[in-house]
C-alpha positions as CSV (number, residue, x, y, z in Angstrom):
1,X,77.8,281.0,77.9
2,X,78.6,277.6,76.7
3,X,81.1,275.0,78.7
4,X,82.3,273.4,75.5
5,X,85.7,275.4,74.6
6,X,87.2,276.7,71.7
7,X,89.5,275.4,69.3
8,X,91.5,276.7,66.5
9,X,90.5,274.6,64.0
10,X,90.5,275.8,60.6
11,X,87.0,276.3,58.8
12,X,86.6,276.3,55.0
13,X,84.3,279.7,54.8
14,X,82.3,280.1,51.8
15,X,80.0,283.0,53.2
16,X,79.9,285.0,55.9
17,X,78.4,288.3,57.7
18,X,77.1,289.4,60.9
19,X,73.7,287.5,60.9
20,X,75.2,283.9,59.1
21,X,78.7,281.5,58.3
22,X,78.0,278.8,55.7
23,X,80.9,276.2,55.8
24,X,82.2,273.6,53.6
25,X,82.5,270.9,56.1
26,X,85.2,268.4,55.6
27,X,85.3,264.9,56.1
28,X,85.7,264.1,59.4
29,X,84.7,267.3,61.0
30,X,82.1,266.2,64.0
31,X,79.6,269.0,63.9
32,X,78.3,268.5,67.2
33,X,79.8,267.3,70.8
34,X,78.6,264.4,72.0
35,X,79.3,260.9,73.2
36,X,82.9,259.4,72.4
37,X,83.4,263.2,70.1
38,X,83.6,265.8,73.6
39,X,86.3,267.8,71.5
40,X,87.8,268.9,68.0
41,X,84.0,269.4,66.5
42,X,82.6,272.2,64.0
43,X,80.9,273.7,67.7
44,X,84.5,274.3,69.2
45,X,86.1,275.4,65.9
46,X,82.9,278.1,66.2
47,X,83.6,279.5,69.3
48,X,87.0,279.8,68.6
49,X,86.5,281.7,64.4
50,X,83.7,284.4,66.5
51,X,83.0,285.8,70.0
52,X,79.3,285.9,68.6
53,X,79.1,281.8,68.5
54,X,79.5,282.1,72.5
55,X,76.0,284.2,72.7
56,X,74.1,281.5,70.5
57,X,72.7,278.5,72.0
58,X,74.7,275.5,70.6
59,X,76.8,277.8,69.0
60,X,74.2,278.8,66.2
61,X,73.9,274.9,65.3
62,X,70.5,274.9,63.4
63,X,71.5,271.4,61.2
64,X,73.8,269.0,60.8
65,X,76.0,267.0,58.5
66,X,77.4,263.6,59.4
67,X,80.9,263.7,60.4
68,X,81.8,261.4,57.5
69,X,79.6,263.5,55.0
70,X,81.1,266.8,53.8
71,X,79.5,269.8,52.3
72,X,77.6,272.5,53.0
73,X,75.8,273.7,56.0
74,X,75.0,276.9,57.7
75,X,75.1,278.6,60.8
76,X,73.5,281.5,62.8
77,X,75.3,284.1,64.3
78,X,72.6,285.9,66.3
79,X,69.4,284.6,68.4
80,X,67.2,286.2,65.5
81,X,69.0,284.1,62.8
82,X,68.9,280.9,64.5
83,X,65.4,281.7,65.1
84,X,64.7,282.1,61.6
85,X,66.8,279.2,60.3
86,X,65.1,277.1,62.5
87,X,61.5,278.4,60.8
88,X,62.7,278.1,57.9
89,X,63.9,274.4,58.1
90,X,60.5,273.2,59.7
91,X,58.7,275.2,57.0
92,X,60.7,273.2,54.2
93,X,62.0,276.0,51.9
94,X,65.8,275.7,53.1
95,X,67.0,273.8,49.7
96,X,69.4,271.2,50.4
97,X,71.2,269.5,47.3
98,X,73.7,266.2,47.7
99,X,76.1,264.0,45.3
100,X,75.4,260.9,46.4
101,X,77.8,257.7,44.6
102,X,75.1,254.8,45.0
103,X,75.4,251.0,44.2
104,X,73.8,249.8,41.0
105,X,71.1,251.5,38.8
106,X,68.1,253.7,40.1
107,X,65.2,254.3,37.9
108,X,66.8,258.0,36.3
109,X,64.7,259.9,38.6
110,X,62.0,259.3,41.3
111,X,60.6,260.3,45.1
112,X,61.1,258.0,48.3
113,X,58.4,258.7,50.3
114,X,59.1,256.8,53.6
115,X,58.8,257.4,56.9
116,X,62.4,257.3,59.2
117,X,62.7,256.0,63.0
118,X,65.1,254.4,65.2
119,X,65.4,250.9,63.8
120,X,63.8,248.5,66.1
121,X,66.7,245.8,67.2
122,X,69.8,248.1,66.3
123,X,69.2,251.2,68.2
124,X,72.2,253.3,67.3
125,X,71.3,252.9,63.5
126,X,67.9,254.7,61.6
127,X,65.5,252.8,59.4
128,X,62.4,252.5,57.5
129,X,59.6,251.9,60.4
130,X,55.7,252.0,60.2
131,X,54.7,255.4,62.4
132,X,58.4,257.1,61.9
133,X,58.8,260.5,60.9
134,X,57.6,261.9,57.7
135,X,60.8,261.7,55.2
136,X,60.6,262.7,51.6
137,X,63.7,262.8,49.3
138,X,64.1,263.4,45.6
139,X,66.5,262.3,43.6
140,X,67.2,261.9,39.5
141,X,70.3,260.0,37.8
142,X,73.5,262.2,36.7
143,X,76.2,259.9,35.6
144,X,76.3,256.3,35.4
145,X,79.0,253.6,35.6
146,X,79.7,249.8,35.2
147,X,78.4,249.2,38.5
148,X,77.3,252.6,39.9
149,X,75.3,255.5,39.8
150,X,76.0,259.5,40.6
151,X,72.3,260.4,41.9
152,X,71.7,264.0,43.0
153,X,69.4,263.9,45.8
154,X,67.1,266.8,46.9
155,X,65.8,266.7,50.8
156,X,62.4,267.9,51.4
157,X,62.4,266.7,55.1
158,X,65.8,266.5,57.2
159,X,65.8,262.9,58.9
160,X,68.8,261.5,60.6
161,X,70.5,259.3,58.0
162,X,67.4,260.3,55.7
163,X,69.2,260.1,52.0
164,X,71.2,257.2,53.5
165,X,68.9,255.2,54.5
166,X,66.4,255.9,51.5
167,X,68.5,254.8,48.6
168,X,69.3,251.6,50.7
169,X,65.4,251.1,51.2
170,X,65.2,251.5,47.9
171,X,67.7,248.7,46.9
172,X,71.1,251.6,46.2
173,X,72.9,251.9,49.1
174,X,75.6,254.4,48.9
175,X,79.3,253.3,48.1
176,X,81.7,253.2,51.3
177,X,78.4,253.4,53.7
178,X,79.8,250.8,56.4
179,X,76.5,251.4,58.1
180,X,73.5,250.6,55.4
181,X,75.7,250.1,52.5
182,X,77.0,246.5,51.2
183,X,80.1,245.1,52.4
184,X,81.4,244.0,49.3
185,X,80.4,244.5,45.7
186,X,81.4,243.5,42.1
187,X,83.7,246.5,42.2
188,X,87.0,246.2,44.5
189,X,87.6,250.4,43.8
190,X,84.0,250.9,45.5
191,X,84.4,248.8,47.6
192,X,87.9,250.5,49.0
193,X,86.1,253.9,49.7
194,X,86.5,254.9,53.2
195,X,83.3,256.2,53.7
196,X,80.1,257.3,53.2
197,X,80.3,258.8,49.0
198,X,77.5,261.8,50.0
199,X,78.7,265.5,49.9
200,X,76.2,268.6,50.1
201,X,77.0,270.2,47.1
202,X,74.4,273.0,47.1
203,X,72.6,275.4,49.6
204,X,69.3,277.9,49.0
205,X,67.8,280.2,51.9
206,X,66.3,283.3,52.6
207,X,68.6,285.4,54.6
208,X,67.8,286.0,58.1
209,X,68.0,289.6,58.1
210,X,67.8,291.2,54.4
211,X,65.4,288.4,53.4
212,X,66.6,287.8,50.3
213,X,67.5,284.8,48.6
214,X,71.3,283.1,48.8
215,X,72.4,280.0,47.3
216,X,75.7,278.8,47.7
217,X,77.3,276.1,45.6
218,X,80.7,274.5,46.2
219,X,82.6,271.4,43.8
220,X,82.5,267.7,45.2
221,X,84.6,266.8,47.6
222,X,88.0,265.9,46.4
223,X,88.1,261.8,47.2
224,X,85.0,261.7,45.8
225,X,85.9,263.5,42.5
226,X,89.0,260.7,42.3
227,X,86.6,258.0,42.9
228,X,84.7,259.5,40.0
229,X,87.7,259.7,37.6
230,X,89.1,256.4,38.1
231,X,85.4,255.0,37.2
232,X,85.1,257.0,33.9
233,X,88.8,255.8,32.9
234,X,88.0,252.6,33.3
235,X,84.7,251.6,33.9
236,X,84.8,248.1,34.1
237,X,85.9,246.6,36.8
């Protein structure tokens, strides 16, 4: 049994069944308890939605999203699922797409191919290190304004921070990242964004139990769709 406790907290449910639950987070949402977050988290919302979250270690947790990053992400509802789930991640066929709003303008497509540790002075914040973890995301060019880009990003690895702190190695932080991003640019209406612009807009797996394939799409997350308008209305600043 777990000691964290339940709490009715309402869950955007896009799929569900007795093996899996696959959530559209919200901005926010904390997925996890831990340090200075001990309550009000995706976890507690869990044990509170099913009885069967209670039977899972960490609640059927098997990845996470950044509580200011919103989108998709699944959970397991059994052992056997999380079990699988967790297989599948290492083995790299869970297919994980993101909107991501990022300063300036990327080449229209490319691969960042860099490994991802702690960063070396600031220790609560990941970077770009010699001998971190293998990190691999793709990304290509979808819209483009006066003085940003909507990049859809593709993980092949799951790194903390990963697409975060990729298209800031590669010179595009993402708009409203108070973390990597810029504190000020050109353009006050990105720079007013209140956090980071990243939302998981699409999810592919095999299913745990009937093995076939699901895929789950949901739109981008409303203050990121107003961001969007407001550029293509008037897109110079």
């Amino acid at each position: 049994m777990l000691a964290e406790q339940a709490e009715d907290i309402p869950l955007d449910v896009v799929f569900e069944d007795d093996t899996i639950i696959v959530i559209n987070k919200p901005v926010g949402l904390v997925v996890h308890p831990g340090s200075g977050n001990w309550s009000g988290t995706l976890l507690n919302a869990l044990l509170f939605h099913s009885e069967a979250f209670r039977e899972v270690p960490r609640a059927g947790i098997v990845h996470r999203l950044d509580k200011d990053t919103s989108g998709l992400l699944v959970v397991a509802k059994t052992l056997e699922a999380q079990t699988d789930l967790v297989r599948q991640l290492q083995a790299r066929t869970v297919k994980r797409h993101y909107f991501a709003l990022v300063h300036g303008e990327p080449a229209p497509s490319g691969e960042v191919n860099a490994p991802i540790g702690r960063h070396p002075v600031q220790r609560t914040k990941m970077a770009v290190v010699p001998g971190g973890r293998e990190a691999v995301t793709h990304y290509r060019v979808v819209e483009r304004f006066a003085r940003a880009s909507l990049v859809e990003c593709q993980l092949e690895t799951g790194r903390t921070h990963q697409i975060r702190v990729h298209m800031a190695h590669i010179g595009h932080p993402l708009v409203g990242d108070a973390t990597y991003g810029k504190a000020r640019s050109a353009d006050p209406r990105l720079d007013a964004f209140p956090r980071q612009a990243l939302h998981a807009w699409q999810l592919g797996l095999v299913h745990p139990r009937t093995g076939e394939a699901g895929r789950w799409n949901v739109p981008l997350a409303a203050d990121i769709e107003s961001l969007l308008a407001v550029l293509r209305e008037s897109p110079k600043p």
